[in-house]
Jmol script that loads the backbone (N, CA, C; Angstrom):
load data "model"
ATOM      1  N   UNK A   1       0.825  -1.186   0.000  1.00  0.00           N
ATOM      2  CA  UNK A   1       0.000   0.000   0.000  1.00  0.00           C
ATOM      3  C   UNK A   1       0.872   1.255   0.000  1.00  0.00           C
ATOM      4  N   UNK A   2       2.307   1.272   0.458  1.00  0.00           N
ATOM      5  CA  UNK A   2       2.732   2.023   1.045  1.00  0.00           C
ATOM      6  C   UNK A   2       3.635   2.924  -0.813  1.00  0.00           C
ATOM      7  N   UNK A   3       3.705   1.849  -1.369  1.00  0.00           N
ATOM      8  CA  UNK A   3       4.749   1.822  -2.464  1.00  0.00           C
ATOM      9  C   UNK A   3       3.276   2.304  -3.699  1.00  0.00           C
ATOM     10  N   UNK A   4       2.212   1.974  -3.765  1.00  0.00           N
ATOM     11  CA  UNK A   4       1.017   2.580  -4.299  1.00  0.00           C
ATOM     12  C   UNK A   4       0.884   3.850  -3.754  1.00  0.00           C
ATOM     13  N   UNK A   5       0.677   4.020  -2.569  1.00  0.00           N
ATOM     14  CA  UNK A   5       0.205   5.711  -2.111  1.00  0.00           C
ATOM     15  C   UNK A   5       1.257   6.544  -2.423  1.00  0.00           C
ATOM     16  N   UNK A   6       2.375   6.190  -2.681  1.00  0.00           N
ATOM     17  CA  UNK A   6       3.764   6.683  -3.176  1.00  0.00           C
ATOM     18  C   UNK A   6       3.435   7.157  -5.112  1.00  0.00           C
ATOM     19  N   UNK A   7       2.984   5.688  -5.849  1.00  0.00           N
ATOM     20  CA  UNK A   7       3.309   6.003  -7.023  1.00  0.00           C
ATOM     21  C   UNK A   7       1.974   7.005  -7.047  1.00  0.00           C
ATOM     22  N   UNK A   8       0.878   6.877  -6.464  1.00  0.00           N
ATOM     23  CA  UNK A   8       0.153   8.196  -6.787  1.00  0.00           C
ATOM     24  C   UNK A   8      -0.315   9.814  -5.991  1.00  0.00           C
ATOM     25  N   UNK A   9       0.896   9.711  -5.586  1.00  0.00           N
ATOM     26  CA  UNK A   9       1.379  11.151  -4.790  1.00  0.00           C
ATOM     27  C   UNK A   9       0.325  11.289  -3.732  1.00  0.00           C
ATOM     28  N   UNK A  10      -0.214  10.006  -2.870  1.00  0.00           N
ATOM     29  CA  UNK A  10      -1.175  10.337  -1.760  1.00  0.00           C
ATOM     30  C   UNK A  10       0.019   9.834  -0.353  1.00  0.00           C
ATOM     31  N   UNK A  11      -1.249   9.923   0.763  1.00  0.00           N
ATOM     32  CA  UNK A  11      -0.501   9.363   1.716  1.00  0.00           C
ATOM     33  C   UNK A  11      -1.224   8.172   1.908  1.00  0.00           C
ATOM     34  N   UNK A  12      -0.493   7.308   2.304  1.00  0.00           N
ATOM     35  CA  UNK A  12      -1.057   5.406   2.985  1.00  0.00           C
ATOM     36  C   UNK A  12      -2.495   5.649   3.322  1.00  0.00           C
ATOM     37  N   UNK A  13      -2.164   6.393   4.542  1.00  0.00           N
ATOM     38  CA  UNK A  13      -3.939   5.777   4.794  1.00  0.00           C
ATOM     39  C   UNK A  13      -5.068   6.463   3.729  1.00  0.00           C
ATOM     40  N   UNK A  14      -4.270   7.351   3.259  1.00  0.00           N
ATOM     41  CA  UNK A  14      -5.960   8.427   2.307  1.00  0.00           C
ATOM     42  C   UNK A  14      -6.503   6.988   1.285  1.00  0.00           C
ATOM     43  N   UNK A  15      -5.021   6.285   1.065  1.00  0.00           N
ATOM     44  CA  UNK A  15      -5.705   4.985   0.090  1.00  0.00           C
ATOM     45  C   UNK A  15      -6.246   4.433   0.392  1.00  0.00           C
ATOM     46  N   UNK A  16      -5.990   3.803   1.272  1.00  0.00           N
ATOM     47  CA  UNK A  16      -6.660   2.654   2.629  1.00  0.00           C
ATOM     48  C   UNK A  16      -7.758   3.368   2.427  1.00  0.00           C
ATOM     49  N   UNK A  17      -8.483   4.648   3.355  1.00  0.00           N
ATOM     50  CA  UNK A  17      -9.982   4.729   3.125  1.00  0.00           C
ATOM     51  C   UNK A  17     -10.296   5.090   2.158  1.00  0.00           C
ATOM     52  N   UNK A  18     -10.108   5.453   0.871  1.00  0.00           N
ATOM     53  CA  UNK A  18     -10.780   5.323  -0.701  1.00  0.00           C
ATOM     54  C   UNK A  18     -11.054   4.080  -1.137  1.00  0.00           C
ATOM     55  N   UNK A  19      -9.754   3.131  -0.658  1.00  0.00           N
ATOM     56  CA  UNK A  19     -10.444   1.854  -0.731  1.00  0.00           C
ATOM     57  C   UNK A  19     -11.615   1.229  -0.285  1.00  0.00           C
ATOM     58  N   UNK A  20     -11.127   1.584   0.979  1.00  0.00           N
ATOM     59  CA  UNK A  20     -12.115   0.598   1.738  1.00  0.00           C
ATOM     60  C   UNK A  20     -14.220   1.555   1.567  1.00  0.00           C
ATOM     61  N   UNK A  21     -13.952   2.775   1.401  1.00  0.00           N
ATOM     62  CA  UNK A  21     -15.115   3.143   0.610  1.00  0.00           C
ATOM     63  C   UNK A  21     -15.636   2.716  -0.774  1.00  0.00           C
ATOM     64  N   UNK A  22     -14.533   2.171  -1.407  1.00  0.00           N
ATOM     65  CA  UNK A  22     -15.259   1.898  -3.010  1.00  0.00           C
ATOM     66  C   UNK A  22     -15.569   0.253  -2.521  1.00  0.00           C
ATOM     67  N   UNK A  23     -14.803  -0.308  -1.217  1.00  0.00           N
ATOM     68  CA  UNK A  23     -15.892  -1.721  -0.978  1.00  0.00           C
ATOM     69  C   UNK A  23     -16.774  -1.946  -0.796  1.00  0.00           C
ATOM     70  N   UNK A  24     -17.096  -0.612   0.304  1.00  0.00           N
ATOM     71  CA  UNK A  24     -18.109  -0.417   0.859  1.00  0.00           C
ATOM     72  C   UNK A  24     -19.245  -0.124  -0.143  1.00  0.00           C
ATOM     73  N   UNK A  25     -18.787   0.383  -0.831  1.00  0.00           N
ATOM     74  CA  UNK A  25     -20.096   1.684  -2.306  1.00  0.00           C
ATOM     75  C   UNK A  25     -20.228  -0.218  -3.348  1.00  0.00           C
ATOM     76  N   UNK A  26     -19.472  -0.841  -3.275  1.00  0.00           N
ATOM     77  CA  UNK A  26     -19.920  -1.774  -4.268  1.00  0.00           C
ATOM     78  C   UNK A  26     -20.181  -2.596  -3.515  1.00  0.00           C
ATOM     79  N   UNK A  27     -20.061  -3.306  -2.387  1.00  0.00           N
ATOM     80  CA  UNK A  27     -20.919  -4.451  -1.500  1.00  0.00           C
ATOM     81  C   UNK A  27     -19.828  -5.371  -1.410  1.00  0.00           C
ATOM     82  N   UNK A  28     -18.430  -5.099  -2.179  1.00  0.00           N
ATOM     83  CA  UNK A  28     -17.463  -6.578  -2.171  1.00  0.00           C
ATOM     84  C   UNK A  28     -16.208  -6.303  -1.942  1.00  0.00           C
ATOM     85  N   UNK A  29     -15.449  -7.207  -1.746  1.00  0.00           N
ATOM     86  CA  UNK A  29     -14.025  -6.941  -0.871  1.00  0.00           C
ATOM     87  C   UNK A  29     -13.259  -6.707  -2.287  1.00  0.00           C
ATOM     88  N   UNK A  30     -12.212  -5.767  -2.714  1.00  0.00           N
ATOM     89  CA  UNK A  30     -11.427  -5.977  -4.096  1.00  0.00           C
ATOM     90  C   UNK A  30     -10.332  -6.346  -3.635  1.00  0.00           C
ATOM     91  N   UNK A  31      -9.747  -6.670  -2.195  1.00  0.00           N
ATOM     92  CA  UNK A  31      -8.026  -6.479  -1.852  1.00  0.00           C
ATOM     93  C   UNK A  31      -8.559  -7.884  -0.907  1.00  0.00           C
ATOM     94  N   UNK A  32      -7.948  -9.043  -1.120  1.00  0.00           N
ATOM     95  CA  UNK A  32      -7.370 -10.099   0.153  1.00  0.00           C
ATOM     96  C   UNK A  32      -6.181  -9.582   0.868  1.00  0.00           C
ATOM     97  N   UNK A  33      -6.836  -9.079   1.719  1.00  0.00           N
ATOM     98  CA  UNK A  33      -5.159  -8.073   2.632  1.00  0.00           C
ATOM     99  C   UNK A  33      -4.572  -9.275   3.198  1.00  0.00           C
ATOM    100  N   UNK A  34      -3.385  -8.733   2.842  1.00  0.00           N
ATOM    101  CA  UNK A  34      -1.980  -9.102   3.497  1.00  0.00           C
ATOM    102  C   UNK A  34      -2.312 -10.337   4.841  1.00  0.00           C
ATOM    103  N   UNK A  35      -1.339 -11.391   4.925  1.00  0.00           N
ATOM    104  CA  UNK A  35      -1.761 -11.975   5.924  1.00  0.00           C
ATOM    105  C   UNK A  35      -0.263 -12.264   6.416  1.00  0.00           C
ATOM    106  N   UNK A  36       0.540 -12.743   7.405  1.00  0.00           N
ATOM    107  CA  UNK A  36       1.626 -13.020   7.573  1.00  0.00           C
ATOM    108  C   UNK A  36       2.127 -14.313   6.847  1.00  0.00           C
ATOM    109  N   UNK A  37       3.265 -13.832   6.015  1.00  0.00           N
ATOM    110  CA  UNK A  37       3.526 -14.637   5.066  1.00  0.00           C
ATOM    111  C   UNK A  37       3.866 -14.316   3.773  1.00  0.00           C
ATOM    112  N   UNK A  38       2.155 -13.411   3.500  1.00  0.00           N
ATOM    113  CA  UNK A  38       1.383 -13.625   2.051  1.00  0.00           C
ATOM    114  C   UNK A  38       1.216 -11.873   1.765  1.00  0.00           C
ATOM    115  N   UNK A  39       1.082 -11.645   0.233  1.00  0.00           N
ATOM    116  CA  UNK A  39       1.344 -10.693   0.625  1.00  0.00           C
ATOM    117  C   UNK A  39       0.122 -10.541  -0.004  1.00  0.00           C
ATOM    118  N   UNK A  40      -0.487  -9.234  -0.429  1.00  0.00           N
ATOM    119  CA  UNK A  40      -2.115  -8.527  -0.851  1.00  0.00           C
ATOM    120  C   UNK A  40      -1.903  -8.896  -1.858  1.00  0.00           C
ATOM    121  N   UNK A  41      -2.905  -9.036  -2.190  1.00  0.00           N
ATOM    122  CA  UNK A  41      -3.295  -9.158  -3.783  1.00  0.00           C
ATOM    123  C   UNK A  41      -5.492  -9.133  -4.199  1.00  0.00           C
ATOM    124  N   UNK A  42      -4.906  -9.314  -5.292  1.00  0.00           N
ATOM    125  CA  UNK A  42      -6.769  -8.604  -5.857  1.00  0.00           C
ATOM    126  C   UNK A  42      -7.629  -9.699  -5.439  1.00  0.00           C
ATOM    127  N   UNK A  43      -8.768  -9.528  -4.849  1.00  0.00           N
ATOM    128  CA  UNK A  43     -10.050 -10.764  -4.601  1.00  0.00           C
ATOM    129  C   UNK A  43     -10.684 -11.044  -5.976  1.00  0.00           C
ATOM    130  N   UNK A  44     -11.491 -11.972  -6.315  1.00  0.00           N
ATOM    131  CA  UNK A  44     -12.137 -12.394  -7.273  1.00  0.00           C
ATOM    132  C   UNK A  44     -12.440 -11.104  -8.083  1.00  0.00           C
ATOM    133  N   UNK A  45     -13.033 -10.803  -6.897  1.00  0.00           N
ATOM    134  CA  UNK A  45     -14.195  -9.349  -7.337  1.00  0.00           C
ATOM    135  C   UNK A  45     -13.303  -8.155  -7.968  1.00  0.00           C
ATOM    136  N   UNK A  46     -12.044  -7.485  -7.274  1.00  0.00           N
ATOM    137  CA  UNK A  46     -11.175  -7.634  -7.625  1.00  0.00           C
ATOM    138  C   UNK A  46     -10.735  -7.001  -9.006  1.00  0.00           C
ATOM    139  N   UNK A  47     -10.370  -8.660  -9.027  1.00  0.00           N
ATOM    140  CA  UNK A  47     -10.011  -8.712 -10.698  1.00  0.00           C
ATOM    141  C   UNK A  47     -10.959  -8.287 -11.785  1.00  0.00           C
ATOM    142  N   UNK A  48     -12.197  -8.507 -11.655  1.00  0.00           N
ATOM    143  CA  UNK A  48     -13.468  -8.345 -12.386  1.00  0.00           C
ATOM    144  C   UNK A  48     -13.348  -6.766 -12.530  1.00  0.00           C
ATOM    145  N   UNK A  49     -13.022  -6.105 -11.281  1.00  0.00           N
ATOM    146  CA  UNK A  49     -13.268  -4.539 -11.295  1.00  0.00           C
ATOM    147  C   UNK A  49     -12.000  -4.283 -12.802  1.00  0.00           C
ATOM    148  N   UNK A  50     -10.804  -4.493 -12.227  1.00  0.00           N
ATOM    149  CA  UNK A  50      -9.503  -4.371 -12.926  1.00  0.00           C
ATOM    150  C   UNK A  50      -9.663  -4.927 -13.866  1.00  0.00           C
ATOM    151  N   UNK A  51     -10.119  -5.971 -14.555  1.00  0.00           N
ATOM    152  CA  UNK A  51     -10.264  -6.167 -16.083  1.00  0.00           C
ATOM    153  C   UNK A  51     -11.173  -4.866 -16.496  1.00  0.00           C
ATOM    154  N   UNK A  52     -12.287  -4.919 -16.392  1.00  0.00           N
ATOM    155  CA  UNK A  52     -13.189  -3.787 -16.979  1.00  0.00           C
ATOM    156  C   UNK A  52     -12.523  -2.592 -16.866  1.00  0.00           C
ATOM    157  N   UNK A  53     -11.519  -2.080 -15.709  1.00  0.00           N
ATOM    158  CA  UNK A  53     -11.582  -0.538 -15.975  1.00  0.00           C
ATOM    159  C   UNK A  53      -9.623  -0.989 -16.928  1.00  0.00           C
ATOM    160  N   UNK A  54      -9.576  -1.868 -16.911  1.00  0.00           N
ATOM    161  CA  UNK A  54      -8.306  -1.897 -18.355  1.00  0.00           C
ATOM    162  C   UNK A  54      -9.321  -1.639 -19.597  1.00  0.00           C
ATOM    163  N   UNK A  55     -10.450  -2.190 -19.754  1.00  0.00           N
ATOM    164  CA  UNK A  55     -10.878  -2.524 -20.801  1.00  0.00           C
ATOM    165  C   UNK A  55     -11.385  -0.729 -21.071  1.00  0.00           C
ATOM    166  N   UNK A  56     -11.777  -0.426 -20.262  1.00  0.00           N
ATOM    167  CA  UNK A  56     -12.139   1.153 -20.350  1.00  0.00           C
ATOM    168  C   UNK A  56     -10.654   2.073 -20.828  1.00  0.00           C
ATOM    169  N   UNK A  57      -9.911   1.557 -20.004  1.00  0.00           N
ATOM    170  CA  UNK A  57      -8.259   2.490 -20.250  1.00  0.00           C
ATOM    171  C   UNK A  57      -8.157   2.178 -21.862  1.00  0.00           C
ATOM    172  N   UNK A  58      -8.522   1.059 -22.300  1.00  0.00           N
ATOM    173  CA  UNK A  58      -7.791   0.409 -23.812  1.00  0.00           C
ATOM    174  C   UNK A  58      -8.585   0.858 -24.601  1.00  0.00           C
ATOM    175  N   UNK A  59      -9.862   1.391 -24.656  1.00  0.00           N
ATOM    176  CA  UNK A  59     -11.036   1.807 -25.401  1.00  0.00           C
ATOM    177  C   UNK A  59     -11.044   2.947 -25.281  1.00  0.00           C
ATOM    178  N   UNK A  60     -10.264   3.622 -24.863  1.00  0.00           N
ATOM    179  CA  UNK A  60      -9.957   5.283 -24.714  1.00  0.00           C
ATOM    180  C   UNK A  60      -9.321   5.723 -26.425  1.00  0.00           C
TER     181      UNK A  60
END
end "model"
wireframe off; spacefill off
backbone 0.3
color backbone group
């Protein structure tokens, strides 16, 4: 999170709660956070979001 809030000139947590509001605004988790071990990565749901808004970036 820390190396994301970096590449887009925010601070850590402002991401953290934009995130955790666009879970909230869509009903589904997009991030399997971090667990010891393992590191974050996209939930099902997720990926579904991130294909479509590539597909939006590529159709630009």
């Amino acid at each position: 999170m820390r190396a994301a809030a970096e590449v887009l000139g925010i601070k850590q947590p402002t991401l953290v709660t934009q995130i955790n509001r666009l879970e909230r605004d869509l009903g589904q988790a997009l991030l399997e956070r971090a667990q010891r071990g393992r590191a974050m990565k996209p939930a099902p749901f997720g990926e579904t979001v991130l294909a479509a808004a590539r597909t939006v970036i590529i159709d630009r």
